[in-house]
C-alpha positions, 0 to 999 in steps of 0.5 A: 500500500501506499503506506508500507515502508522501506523496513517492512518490504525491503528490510531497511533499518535506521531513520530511513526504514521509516520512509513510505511508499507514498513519500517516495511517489511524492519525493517526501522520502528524504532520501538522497534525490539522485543517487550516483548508482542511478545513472550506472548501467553496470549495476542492478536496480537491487545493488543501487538501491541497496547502496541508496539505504546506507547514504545519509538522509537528506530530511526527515520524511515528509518534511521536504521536496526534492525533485530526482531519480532516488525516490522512484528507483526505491519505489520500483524496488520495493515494487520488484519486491513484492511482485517477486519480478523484475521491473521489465516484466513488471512493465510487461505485466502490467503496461505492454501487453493490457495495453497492446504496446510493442516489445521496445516499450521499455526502460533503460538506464540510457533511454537515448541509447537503448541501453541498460535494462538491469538498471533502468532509469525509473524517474526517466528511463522510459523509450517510447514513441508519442502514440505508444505513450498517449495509451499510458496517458490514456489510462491515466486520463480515464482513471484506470480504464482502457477499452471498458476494462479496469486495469487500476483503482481509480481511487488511486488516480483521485490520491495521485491529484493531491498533494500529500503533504502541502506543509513541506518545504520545496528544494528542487523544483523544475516547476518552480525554475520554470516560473510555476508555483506547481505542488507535486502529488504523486509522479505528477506535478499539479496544476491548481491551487491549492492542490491538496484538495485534489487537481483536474489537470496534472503534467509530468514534463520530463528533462529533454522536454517530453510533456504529457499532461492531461485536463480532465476539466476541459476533457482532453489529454496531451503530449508535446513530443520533443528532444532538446537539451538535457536541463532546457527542455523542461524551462522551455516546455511547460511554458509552452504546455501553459500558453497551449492549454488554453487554445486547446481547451477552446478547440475541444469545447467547439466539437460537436 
């Protein structure tokens, strides 16, 4: 559940046996925000993660937000863990097949170059094309249905748009270095205030500036498909995922 802890599934010990699942989607762990040992193909997801349990907690659980690759490598561990499978054949399971997408659908240490699948990369690793995302998207947008079959809880989906701890003191923040006041709720940064109480429109822009997000108020969902600079993309992209949402949202409210 959201609540198991890093002691309970994974048997860490010390402070950071105590950090939750729901701190790691929401980057609240106060773990170490991006960990050398996630961008190493060489090593296994287990072996980095195992090395992520002996570095010094940043902050307390649920006092601060640090956006990086840390909390999800964990998160996907504790996943590992509990399914008894590897992260691929997770994805596989429960991702490429309900959802018909093809066998190159997959994550990777180095997205960019295909490369590195004992590792993969889960803050941003993943390679796939604009169509096969938009499926991805899709799930998201109707809350866990995908052609009439339910594949997730949509209560799960409602936890997503929230803001799980409002009261914590922001470090790293793409959002906010692109000039936007976005909270984060769970993998998802929100687009409303106050966010706590939950959102209808959440995006997840990625560094090369890769920019799925969805508008559940004004009925569509979205992806700017683009490759620029590790660092740039995402200053130039939610800017631009900003100025569009509107004009899209007055294309969508003209349709028959």
């Amino acid at each position: 559940t959201l609540d198991s802890t890093t002691g309970a599934v994974l048997g860490w010990t010390g402070p950071q046996a105590a950090v939750t699942l729901r701190q790691l989607l929401s980057f609240t762990s106060g773990l170490e925000r991006d960990p050398a040992c996630t961008s190493n193909a060489l090593v296994t997801l287990a072996a980095c993660v195992d090395g992520i349990a002996l570095l010094p907690m940043e902050a307390p659980p649920a006092t601060r937000f640090e956006y990086g690759s840390g909390h999800l490598h964990v998160a996907a561990r504790m996943a590992e863990v509990v399914t008894g499978e590897p992260w691929d054949a997770i994805v596989q399971r429960q991702l490429r097949v309900p959802l018909g997408l093809p066998g190159d659908f997959r994550y990777y240490t180095y997205p960019q170059q295909a490369v590195g699948l004992v590792n993969p990369l889960i803050a941003g690793g993943l390679r796939a094309s604009v169509d096969e995302y938009a499926r991805v998207l899709g799930l998201v947008f109707q809350k866990g249905l995908v052609d009439g079959q339910r594949l997730v809880s949509a209560a799960l989906f409602d936890l997503q748009a929230r803001e799980p701890y409002p009261n914590v003191v922001i470090g790293a923040s793409p959002a906010r270095a692109a000039g936007l006041d976005f909270r984060y709720g769970l993998t998802a940064w929100l687009e409303c205030t106050p966010p706590a109480t939950g959102c209808n429109s959440l995006d997840s822009a990625g560094a090369f500036g890769f920019t799925p997000w969805i508008d559940r108020d004004a009925n569509y969902y979205a992806i700017l498909g683009m490759e620029l600079s590790p660092g740039s993309g995402t200053q130039f992209a939610l800017p631009l995922e900003q100025q569009l949402k509107p004009l899209i949202a007055q294309a969508v409210a003209r349709l028959p």
